[in-house]
mmJSON file of the N, C-alpha and C atoms, coordinates in Angstrom:
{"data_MODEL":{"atom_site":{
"group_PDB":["ATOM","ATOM","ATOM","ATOM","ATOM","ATOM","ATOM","ATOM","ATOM","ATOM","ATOM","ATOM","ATOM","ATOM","ATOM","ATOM","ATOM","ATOM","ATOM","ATOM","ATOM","ATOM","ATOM","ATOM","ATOM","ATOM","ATOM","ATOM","ATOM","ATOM","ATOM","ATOM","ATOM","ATOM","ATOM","ATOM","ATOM","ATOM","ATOM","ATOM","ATOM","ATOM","ATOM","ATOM","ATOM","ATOM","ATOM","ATOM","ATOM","ATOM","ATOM","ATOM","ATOM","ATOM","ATOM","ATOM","ATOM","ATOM","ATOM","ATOM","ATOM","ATOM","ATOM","ATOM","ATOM","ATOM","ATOM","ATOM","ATOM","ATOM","ATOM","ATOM","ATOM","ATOM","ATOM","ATOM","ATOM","ATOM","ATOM","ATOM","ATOM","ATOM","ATOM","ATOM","ATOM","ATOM","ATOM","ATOM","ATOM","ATOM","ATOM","ATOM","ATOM","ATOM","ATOM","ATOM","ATOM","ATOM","ATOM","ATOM","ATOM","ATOM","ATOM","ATOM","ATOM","ATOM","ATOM","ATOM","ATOM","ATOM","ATOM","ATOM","ATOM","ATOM","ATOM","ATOM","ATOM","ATOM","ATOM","ATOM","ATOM","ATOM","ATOM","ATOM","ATOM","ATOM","ATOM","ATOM","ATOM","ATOM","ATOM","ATOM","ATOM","ATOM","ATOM","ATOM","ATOM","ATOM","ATOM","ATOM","ATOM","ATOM","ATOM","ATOM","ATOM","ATOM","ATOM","ATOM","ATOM","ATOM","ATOM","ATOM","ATOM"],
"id":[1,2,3,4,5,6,7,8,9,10,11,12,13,14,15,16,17,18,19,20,21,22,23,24,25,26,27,28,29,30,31,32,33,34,35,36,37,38,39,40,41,42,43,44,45,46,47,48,49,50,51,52,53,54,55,56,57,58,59,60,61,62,63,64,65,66,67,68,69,70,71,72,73,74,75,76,77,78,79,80,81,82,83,84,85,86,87,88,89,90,91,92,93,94,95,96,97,98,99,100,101,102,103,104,105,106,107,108,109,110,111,112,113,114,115,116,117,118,119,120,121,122,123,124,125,126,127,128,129,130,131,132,133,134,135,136,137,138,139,140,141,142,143,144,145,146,147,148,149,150,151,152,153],
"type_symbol":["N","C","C","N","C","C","N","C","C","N","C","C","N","C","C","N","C","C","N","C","C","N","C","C","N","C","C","N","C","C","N","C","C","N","C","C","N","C","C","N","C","C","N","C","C","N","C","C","N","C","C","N","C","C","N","C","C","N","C","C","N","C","C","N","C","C","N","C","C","N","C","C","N","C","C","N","C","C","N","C","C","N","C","C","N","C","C","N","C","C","N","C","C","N","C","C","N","C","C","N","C","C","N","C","C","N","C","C","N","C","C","N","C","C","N","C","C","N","C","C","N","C","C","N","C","C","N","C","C","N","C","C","N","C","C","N","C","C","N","C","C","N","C","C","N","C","C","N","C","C","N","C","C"],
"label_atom_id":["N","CA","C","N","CA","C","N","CA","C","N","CA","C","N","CA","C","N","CA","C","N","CA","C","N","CA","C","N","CA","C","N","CA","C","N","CA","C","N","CA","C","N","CA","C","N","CA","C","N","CA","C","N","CA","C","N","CA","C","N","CA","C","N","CA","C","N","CA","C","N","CA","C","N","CA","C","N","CA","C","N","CA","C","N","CA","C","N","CA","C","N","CA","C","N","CA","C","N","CA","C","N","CA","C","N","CA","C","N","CA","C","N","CA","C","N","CA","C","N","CA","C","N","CA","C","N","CA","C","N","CA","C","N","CA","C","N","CA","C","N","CA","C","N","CA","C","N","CA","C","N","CA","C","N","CA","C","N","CA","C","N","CA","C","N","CA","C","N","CA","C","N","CA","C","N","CA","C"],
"label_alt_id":[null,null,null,null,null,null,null,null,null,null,null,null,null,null,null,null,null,null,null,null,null,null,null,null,null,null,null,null,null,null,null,null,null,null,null,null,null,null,null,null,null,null,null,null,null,null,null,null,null,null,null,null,null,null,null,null,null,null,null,null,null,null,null,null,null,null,null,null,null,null,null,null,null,null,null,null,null,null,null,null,null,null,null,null,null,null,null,null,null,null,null,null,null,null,null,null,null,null,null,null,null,null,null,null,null,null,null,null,null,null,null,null,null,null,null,null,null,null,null,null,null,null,null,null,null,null,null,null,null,null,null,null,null,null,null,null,null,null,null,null,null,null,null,null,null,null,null,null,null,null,null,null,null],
"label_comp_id":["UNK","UNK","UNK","UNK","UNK","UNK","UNK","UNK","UNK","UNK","UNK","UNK","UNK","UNK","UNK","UNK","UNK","UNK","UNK","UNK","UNK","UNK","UNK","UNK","UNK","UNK","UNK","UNK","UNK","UNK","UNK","UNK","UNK","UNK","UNK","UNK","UNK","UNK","UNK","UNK","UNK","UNK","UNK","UNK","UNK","UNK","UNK","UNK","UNK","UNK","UNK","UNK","UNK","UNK","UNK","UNK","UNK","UNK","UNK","UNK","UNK","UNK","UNK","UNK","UNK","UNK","UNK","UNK","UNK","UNK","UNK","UNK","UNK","UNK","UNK","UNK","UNK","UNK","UNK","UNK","UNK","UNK","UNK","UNK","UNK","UNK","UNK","UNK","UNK","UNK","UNK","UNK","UNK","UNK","UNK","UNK","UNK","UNK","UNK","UNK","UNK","UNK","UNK","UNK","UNK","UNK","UNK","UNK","UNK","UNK","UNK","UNK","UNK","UNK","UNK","UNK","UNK","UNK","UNK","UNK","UNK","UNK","UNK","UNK","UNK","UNK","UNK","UNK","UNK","UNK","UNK","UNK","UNK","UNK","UNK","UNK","UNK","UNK","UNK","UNK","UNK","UNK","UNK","UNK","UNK","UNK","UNK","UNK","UNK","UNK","UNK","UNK","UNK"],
"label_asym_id":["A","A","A","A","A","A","A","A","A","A","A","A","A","A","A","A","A","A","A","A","A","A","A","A","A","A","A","A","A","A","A","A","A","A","A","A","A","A","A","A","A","A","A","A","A","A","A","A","A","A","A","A","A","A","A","A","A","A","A","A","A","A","A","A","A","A","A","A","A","A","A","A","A","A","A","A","A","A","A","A","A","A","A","A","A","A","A","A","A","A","A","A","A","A","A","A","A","A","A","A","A","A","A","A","A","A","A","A","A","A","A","A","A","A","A","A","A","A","A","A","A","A","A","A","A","A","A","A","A","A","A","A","A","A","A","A","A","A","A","A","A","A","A","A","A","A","A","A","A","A","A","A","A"],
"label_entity_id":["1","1","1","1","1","1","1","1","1","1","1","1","1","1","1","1","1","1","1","1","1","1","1","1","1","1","1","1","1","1","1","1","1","1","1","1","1","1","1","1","1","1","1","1","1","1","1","1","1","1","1","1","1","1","1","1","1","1","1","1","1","1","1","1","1","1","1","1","1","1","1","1","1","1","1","1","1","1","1","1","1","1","1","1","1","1","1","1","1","1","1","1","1","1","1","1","1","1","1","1","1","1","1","1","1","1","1","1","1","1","1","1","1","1","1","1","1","1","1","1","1","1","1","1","1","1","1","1","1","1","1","1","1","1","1","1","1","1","1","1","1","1","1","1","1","1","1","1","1","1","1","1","1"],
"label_seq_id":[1,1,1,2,2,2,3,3,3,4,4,4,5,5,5,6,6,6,7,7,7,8,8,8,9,9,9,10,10,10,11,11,11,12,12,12,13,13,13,14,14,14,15,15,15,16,16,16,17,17,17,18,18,18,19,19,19,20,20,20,21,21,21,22,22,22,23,23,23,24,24,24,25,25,25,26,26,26,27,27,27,28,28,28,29,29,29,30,30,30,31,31,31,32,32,32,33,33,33,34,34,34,35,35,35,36,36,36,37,37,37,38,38,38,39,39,39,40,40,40,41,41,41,42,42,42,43,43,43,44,44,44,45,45,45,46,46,46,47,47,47,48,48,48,49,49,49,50,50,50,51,51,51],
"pdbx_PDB_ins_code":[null,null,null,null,null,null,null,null,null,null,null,null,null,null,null,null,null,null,null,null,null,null,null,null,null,null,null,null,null,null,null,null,null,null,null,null,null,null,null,null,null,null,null,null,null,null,null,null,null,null,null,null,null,null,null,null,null,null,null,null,null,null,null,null,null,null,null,null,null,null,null,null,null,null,null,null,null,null,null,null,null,null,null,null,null,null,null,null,null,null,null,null,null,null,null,null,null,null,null,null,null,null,null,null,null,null,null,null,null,null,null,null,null,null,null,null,null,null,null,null,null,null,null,null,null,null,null,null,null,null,null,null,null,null,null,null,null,null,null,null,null,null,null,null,null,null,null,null,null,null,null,null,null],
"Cartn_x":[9.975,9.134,9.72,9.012,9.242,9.568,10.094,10.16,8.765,7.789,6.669,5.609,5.738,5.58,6.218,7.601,8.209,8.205,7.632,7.656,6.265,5.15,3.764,3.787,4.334,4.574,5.433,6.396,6.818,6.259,5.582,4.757,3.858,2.8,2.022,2.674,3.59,4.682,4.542,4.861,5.391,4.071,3.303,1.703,1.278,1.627,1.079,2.3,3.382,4.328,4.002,3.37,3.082,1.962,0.728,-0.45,-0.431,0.976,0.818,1.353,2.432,2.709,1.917,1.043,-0.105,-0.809,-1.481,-1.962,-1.231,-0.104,0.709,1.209,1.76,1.589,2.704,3.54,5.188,5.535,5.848,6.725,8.526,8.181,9.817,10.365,10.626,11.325,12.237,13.106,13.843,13.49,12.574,11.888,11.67,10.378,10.183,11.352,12.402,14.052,14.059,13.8,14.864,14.325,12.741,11.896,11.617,11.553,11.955,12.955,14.156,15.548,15.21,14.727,14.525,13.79,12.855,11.892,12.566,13.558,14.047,15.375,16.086,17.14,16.481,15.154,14.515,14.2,13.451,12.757,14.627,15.134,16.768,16.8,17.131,18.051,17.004,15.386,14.732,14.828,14.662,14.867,15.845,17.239,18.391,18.748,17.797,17.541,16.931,15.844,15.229,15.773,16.816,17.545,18.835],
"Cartn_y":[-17.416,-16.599,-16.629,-16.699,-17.036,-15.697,-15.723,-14.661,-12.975,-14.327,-13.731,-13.008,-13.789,-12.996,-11.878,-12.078,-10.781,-9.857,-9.78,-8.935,-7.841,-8.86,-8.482,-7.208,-8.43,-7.497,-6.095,-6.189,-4.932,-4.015,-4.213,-3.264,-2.888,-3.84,-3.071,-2.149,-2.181,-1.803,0.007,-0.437,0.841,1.88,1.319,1.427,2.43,1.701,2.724,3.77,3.859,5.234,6.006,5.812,6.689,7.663,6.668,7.156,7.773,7.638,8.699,10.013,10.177,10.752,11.833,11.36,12.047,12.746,12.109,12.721,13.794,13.694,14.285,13.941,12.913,11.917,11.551,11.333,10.759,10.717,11.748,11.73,10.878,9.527,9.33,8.634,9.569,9.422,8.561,8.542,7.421,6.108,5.721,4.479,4.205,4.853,4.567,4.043,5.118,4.834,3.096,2.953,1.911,0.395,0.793,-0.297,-0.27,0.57,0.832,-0.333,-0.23,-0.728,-1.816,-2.399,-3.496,-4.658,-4.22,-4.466,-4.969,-3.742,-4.045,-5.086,-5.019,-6.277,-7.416,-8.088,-9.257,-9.22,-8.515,-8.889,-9.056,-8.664,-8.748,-10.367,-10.665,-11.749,-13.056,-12.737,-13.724,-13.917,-12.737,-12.844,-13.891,-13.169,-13.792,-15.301,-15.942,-17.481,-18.318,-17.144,-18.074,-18.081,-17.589,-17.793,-18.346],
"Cartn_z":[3.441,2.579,1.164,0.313,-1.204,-1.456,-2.911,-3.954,-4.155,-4.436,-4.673,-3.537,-2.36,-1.103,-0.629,-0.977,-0.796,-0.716,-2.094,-3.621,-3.02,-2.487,-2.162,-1.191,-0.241,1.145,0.983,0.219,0.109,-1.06,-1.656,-2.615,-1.607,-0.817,0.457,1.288,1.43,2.479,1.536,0.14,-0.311,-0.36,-0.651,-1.037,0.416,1.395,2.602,2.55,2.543,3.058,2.034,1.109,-0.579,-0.021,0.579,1.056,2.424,3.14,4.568,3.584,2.661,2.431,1.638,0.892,0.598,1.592,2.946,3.59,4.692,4.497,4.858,6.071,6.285,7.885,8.071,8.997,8.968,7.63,7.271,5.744,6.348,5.581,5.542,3.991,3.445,1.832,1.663,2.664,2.334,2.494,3.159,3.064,2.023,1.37,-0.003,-0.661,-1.07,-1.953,-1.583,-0.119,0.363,-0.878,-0.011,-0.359,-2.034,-3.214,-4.006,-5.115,-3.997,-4.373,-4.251,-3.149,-2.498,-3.326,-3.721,-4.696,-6.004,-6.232,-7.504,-7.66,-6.721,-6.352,-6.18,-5.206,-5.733,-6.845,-7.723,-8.73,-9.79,-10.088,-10.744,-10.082,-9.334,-9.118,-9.405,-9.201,-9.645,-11.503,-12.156,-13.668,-13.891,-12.958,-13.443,-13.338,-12.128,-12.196,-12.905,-13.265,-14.077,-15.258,-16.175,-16.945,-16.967],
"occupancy":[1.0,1.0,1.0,1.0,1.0,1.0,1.0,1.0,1.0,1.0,1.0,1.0,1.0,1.0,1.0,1.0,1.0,1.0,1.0,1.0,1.0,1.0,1.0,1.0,1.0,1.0,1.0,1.0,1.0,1.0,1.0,1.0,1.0,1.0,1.0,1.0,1.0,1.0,1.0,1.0,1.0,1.0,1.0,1.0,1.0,1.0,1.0,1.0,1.0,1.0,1.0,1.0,1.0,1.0,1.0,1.0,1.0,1.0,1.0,1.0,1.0,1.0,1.0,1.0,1.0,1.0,1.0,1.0,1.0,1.0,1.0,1.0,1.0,1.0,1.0,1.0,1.0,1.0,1.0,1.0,1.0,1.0,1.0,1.0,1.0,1.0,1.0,1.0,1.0,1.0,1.0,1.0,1.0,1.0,1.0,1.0,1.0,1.0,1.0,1.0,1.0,1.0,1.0,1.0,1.0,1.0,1.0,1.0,1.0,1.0,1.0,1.0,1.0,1.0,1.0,1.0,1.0,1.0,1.0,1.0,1.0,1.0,1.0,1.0,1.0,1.0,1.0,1.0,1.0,1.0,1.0,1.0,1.0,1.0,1.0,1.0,1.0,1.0,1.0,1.0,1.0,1.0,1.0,1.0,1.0,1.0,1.0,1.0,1.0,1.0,1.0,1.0,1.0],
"B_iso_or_equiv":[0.0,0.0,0.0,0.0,0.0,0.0,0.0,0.0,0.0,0.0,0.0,0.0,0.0,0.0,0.0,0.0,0.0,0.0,0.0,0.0,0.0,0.0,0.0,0.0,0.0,0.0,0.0,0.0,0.0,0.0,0.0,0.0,0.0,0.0,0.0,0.0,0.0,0.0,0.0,0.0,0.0,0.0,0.0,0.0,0.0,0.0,0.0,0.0,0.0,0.0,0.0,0.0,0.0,0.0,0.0,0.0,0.0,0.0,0.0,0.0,0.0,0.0,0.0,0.0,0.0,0.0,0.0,0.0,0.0,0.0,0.0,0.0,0.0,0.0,0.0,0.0,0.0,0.0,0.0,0.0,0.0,0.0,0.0,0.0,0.0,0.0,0.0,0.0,0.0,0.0,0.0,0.0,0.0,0.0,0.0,0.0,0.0,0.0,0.0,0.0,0.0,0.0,0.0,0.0,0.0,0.0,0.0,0.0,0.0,0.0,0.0,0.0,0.0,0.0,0.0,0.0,0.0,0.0,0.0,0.0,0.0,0.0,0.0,0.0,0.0,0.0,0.0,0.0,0.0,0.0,0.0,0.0,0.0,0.0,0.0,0.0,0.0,0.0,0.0,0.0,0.0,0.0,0.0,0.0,0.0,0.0,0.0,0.0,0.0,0.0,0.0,0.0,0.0],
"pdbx_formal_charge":[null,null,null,null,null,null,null,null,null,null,null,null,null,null,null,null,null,null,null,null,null,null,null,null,null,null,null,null,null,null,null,null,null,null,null,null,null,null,null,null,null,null,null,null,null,null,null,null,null,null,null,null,null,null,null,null,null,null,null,null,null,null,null,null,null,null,null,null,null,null,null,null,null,null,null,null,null,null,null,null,null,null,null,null,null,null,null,null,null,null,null,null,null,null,null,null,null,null,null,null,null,null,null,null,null,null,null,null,null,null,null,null,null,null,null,null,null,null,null,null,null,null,null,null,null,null,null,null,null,null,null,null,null,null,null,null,null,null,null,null,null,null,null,null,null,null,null,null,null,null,null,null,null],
"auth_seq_id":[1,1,1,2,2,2,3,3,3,4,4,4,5,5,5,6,6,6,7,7,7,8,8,8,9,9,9,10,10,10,11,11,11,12,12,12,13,13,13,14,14,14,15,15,15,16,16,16,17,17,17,18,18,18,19,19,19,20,20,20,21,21,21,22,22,22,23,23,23,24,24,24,25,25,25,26,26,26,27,27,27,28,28,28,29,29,29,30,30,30,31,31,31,32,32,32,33,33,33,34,34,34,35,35,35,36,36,36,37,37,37,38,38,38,39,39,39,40,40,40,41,41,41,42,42,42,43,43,43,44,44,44,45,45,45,46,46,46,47,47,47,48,48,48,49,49,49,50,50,50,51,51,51],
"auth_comp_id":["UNK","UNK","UNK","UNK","UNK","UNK","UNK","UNK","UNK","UNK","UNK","UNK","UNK","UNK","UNK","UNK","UNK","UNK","UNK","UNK","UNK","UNK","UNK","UNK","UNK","UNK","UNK","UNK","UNK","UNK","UNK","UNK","UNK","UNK","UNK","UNK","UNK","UNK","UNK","UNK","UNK","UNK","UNK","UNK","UNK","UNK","UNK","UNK","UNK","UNK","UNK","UNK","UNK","UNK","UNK","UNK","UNK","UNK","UNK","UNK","UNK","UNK","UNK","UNK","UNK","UNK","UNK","UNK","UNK","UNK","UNK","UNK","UNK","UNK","UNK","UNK","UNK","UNK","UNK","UNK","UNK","UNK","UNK","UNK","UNK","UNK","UNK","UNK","UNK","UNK","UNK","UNK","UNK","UNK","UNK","UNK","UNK","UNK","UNK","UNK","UNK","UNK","UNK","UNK","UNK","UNK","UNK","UNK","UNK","UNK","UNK","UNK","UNK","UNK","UNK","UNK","UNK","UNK","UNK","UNK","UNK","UNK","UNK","UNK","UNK","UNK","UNK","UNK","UNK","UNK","UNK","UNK","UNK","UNK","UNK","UNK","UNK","UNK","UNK","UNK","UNK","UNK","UNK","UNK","UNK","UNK","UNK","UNK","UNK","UNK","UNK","UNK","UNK"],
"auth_asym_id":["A","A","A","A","A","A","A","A","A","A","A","A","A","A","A","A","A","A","A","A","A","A","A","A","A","A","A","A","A","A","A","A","A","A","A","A","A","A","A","A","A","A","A","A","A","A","A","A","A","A","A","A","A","A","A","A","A","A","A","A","A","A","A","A","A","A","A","A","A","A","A","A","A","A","A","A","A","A","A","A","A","A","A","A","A","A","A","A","A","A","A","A","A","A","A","A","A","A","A","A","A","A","A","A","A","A","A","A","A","A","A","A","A","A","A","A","A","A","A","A","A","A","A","A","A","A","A","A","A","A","A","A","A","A","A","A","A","A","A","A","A","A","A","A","A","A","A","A","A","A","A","A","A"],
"auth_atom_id":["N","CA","C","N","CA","C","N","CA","C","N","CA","C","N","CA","C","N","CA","C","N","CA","C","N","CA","C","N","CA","C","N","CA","C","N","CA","C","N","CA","C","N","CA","C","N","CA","C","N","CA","C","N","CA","C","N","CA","C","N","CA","C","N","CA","C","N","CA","C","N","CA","C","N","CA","C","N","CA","C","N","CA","C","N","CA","C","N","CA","C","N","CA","C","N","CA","C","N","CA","C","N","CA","C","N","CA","C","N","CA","C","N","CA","C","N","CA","C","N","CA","C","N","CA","C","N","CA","C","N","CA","C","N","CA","C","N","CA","C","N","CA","C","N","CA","C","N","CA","C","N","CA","C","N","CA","C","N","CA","C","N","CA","C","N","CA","C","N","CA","C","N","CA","C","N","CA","C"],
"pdbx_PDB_model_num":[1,1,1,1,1,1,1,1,1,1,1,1,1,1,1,1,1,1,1,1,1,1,1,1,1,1,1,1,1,1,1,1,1,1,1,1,1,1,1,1,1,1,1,1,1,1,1,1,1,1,1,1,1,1,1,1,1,1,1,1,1,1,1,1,1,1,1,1,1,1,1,1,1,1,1,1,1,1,1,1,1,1,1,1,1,1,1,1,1,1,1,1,1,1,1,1,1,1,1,1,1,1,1,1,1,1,1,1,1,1,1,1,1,1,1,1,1,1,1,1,1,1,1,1,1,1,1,1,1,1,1,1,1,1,1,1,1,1,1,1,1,1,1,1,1,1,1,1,1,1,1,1,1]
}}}
């Protein structure tokens, strides 16, 4: 799985625990944090290659 798939899948990923959490449905917060981070360590190390 590429960079950019990744990237997808876990924004969907984040996208639904946002929206249980709204409806008030298995609230788990730290997921979000995780996936969050997660997100942000690929997207960092891709910048940093491509430079």
């Amino acid at each position: 799985m590429n960079i950019k798939e990744e990237t997808i899948k876990l924004k969907k990923d984040l996208a639904i625990l946002r929206m249980n959490r709204i409806t008030q449905q298995k609230n788990e917060r730290h997921k979000i944090k995780q996936i969050q981070h997660k997100i942000s360590q690929i997207l960092n190390i891709s910048y940093n290659k491509n430079n």
